[in-house]
C-alpha positions in Angstrom: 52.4 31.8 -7.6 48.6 31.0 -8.4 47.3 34.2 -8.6 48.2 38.4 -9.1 46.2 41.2 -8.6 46.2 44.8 -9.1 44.7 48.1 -8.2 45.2 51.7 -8.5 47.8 52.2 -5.8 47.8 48.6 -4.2 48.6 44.6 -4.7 48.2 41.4 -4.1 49.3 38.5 -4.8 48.4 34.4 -4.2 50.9 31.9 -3.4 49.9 28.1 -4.4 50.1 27.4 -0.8 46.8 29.5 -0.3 48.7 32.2 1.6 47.9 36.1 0.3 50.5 38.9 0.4 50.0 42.6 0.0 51.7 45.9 -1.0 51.4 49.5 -2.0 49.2 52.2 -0.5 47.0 51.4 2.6 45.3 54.4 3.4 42.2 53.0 4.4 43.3 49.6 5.6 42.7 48.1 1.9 45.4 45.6 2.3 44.0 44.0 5.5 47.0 43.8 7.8 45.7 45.8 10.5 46.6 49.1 10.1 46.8 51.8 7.5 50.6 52.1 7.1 51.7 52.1 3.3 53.8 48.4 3.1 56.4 49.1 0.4 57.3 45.5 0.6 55.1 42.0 0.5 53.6 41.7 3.8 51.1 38.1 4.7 47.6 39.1 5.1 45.8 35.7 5.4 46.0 31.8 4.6 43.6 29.5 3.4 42.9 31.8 0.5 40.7 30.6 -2.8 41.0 33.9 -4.7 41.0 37.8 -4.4 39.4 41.0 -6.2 40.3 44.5 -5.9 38.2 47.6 -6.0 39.0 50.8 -5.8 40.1 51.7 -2.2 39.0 47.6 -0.7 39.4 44.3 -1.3 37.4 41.3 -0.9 38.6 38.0 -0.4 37.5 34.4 -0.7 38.7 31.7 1.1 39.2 28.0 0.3 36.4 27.1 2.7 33.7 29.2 0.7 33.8 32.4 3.4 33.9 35.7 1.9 36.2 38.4 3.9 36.4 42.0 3.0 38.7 45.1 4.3 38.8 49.1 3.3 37.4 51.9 2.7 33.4 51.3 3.5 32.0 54.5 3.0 29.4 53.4 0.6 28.9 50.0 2.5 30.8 48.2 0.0 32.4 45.9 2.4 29.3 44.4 3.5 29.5 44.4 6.9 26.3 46.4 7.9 28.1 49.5 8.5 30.1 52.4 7.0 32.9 51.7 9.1 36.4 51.6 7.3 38.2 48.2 8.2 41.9 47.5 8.2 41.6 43.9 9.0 39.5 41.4 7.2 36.0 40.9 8.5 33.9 38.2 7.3 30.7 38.7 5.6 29.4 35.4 3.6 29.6 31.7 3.1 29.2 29.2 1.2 30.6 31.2 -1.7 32.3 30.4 -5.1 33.2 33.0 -6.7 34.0 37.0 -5.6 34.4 40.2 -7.9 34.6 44.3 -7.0 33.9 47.0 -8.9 35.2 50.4 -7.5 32.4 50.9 -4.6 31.2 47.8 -4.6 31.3 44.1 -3.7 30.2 41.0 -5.4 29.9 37.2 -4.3 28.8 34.3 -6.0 27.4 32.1 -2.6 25.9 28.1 -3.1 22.5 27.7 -1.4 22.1 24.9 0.0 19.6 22.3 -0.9 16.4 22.2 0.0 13.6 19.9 -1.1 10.5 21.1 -2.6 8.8 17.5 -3.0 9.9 14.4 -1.6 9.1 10.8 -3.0 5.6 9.8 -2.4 5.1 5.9 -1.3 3.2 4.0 -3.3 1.4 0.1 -3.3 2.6 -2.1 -6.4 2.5 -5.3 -7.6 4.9 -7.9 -9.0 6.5 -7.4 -12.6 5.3 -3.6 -12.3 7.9 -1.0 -12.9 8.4 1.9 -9.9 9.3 5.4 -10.5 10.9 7.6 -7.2 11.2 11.2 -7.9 12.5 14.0 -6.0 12.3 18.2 -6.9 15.1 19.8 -5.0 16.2 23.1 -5.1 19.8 24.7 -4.4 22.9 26.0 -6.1 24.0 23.4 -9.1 25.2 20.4 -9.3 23.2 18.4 -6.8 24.3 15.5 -5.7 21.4 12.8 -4.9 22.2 9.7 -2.7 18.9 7.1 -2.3 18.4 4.3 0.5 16.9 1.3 1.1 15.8 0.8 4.6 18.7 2.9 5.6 20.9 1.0 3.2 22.4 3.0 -0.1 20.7 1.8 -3.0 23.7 1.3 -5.7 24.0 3.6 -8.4 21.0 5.5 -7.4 22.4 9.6 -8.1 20.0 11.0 -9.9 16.8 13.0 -8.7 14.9 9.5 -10.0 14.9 6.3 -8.9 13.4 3.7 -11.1 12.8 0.1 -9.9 11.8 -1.9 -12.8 9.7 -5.4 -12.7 9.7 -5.1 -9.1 9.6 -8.1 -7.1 8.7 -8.7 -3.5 12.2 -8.1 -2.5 11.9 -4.4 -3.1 9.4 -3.7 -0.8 10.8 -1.1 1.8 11.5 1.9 3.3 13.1 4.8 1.2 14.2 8.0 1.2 17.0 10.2 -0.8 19.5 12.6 0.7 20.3 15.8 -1.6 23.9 17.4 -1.4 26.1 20.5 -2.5 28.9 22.5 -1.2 26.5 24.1 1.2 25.3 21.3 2.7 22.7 18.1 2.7 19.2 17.4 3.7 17.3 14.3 3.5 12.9 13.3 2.3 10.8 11.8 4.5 10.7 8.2 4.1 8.4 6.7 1.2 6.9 3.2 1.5 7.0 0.9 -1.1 4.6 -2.0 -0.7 5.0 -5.1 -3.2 1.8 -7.4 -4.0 1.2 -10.5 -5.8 -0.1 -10.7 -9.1 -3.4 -10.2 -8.2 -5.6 -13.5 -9.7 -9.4 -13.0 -11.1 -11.9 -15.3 -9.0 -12.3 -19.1 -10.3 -15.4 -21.3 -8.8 -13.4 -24.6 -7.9 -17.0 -26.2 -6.4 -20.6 -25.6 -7.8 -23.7 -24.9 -6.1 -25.7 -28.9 -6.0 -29.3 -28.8 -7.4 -31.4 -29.2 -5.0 -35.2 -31.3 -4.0 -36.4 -31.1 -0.9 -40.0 -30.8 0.6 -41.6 -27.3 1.5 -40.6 -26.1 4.8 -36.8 -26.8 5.4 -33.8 -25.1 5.0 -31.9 -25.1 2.0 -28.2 -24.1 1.5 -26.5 -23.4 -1.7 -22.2 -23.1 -1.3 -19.4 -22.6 -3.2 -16.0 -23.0 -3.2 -14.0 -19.9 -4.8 -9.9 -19.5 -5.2 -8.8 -15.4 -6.2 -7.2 -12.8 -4.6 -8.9 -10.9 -2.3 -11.3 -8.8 -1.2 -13.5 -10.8 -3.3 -17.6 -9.8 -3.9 -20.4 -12.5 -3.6 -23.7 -11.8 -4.8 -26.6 -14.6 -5.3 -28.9 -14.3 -8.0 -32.1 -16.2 -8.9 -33.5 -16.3 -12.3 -31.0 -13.9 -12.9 -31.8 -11.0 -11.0 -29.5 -10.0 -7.5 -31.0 -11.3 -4.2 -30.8 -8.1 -2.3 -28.8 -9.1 1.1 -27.6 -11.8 -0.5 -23.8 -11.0 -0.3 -21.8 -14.5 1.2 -20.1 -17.0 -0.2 -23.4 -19.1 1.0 -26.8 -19.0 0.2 -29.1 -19.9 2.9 -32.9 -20.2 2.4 -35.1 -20.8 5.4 -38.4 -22.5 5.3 -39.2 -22.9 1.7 -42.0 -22.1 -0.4 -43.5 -22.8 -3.4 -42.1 -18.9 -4.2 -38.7 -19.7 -3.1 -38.6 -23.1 -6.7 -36.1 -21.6 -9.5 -32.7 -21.5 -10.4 -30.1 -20.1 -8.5 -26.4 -18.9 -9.8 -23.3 -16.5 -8.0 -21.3 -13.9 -9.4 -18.2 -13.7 -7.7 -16.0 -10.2 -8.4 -12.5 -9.4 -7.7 -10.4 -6.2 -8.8 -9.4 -8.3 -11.7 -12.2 -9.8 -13.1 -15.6 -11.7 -12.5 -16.6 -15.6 -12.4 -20.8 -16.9 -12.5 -21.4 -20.2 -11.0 -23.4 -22.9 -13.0 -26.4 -22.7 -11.6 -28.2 -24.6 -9.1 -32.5 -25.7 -9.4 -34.3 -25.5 -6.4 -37.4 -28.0 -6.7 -40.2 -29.1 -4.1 -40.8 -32.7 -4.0 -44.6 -33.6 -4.1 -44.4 -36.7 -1.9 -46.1 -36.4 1.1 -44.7 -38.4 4.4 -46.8 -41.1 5.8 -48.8 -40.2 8.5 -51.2 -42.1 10.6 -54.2 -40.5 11.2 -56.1 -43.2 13.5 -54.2 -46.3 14.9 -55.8 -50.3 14.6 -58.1 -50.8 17.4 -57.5 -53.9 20.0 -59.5 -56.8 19.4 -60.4 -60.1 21.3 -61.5 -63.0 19.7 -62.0 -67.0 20.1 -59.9 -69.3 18.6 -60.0 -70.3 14.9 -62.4 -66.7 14.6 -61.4 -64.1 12.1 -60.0 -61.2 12.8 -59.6 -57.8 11.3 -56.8 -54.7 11.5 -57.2 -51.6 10.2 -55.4 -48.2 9.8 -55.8 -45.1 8.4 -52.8 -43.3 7.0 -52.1 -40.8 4.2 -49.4 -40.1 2.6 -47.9 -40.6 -1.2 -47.3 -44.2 -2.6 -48.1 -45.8 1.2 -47.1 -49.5 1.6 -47.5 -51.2 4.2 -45.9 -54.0 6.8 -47.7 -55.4 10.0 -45.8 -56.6 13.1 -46.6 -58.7 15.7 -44.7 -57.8 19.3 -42.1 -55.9 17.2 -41.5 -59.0 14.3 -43.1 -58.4 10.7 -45.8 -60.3 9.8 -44.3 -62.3 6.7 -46.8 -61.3 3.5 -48.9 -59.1 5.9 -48.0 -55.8 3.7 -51.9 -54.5 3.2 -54.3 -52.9 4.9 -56.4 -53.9 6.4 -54.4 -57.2 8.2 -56.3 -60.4 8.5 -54.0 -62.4 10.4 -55.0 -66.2 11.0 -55.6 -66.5 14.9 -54.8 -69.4 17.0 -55.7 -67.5 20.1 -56.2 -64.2 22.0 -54.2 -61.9 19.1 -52.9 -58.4 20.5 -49.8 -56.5 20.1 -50.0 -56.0 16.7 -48.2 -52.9 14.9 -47.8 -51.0 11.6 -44.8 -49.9 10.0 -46.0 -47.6 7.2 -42.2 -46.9 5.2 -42.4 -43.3 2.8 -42.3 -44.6 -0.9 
């Protein structure tokens, strides 16, 4: 015997292999056996059974799989069922319950909700060494039971509403959710995504920008070479003040100008931190190329006769070397040439190199 119970005019008692047996007056079908015949001796009324109460003229009954049953006199409703109707066999009202009581008109049950989850873990983006916090808000009848995965896969000794992952490394990236349980059932969170990222690493300029002297009028390009973790930020300055466009890891400066001469230097940001280049002189060389504005003249003269060449070029630091049918003149490096002629003398050419 687990369990006895007694009422006014009627009994009951619980064996400890679940069964419950009734006795006493039945008048309104308060024993539950189908009928409302007094039983003057034990009679089975159900199996399965957790526990009983007794009010005044009905019973209710709980059984081991958390359903609530009730039988009686229902004139105030106290059995449950949506009706006044007096019942003298058990109908079922409730699940999920733990616990039942009566008073003399009325019916009690203690019932487990089941779970249900208010907030589910939110994914999130981390980085190496950094520690991770899941959480989950669930509500539902105590205790809940909390179950987490990894990409499907239970996540050992993970039971608690939070999951903490600490110095994370690239191995926990995934997929996770958390399943929430009690008597009354289980639901499951939507899946949150945990990404994993390298430490990320503030920029460093491996290669510096060249000085550079050219003459007005070409291109120019300033470059670097820059290790960090991206998306990394370029932007040029000269003299110290941003060149507005000027946003690649390259500097490129068409056709230059006197204007265009100063010193030129690149800030390269990360999310981490910042790196300036040494920086790099732009100069204009004053050195003009050689240029021949008015070529020697063909001459004809008699043997023996002197004879004269002449150019006239410009140009910085000009020197000079005359050539006769393609061959230098040894020691004819001026201008003009005065070559010593032992006939006709044609063909002749200047070379005039830049200094």
């Amino acid at each position: 015997m687990s369990r006895v119970v007694a009422g006014q005019s009627a009994a009951f008692f619980l064996k400890q292999d679940g069964s419950l047996w009734g006795m006493g007056r039945n008048t309104f079908g308060q024993l539950g056996v189908g009928s409302t015949t007094n039983q003057l001796t034990p009679v089975q009324v159900m199996t399965a059974v957790r526990d009983i109460a007794l009010g005044e003229r009905h019973a209710v009954v709980l059984k081991a799989d958390g359903t609530v049953w009730t039988m009686g006199n229902n004139y105030y409703g106290q059995l449950g069922d949506g009706s006044t109707t007096q019942r003298a066999s058990p109908v079922g009202i409730a699940a999920n319950a733990t616990a039942v009581a009566a008073g003399s008109y009325s019916t009690l049950y203690l019932a487990v909700t089941a779970p249900t989850i208010q907030q589910g873990p939110v994914g999130r983006a981390a980085v190496v060494g950094e520690n991770v916090v899941l959480t989950v808000v669930a509500t539902g009848t105590p205790t809940l039971g909390y179950a987490w995965l990894k990409d499907g896969a239970p996540v050992v000794g993970a039971s608690a509403a939070m999951l903490t992952l600490p110095t994370v490394t690239a191995g926990a990236a995934g997929s996770y959710r958390v399943a929430v349980s009690n008597g009354a059932g289980t639901v499951t969170s939507g899946v949150a995504q945990l990404t994993v990222a390298p430490v990320p690493i503030a920029p460093t300029i491996k290669t510096q920008p060249l000085n550079r002297i050219v003459q007005a009028g070409v291109d120019v390009t300033f470059a670097v070479e820059v290790t960090g973790t991206d998306p990394l930020r370029y932007q040029w300055r000269k003299g110290g003040v941003a060149i507005v466009g000027a946003t690649n890891a390259s500097l490129v400066l068409r056709a230059v100008q006197f204007a265009n001469v100063g010193s030129y230097d690149l800030v390269v940001t990360n999310a981490v931190g910042n790196a300036t280049s040494a920086p790099a002189t732009l100069s204009l060389t004053s050195v003009l190329l050689p240029e021949i504005t008015m070529d020697p003249v063909s001459l004809s003269a008699n043997p023996g006769a002197p004879v004269s060449f002449a150019v006239t070029a410009k140009g910085s630091g000009l020197e000079y070397q005359w050539r006769r049918n393609g061959v230098a003149l040894l020691g004819e490096t001026r201008n003009p040439c005065q070559p010593v002629v032992g006939g006709q003398v044609r063909n002749h050419g200047l070379d005039v190199p830049p200094a």
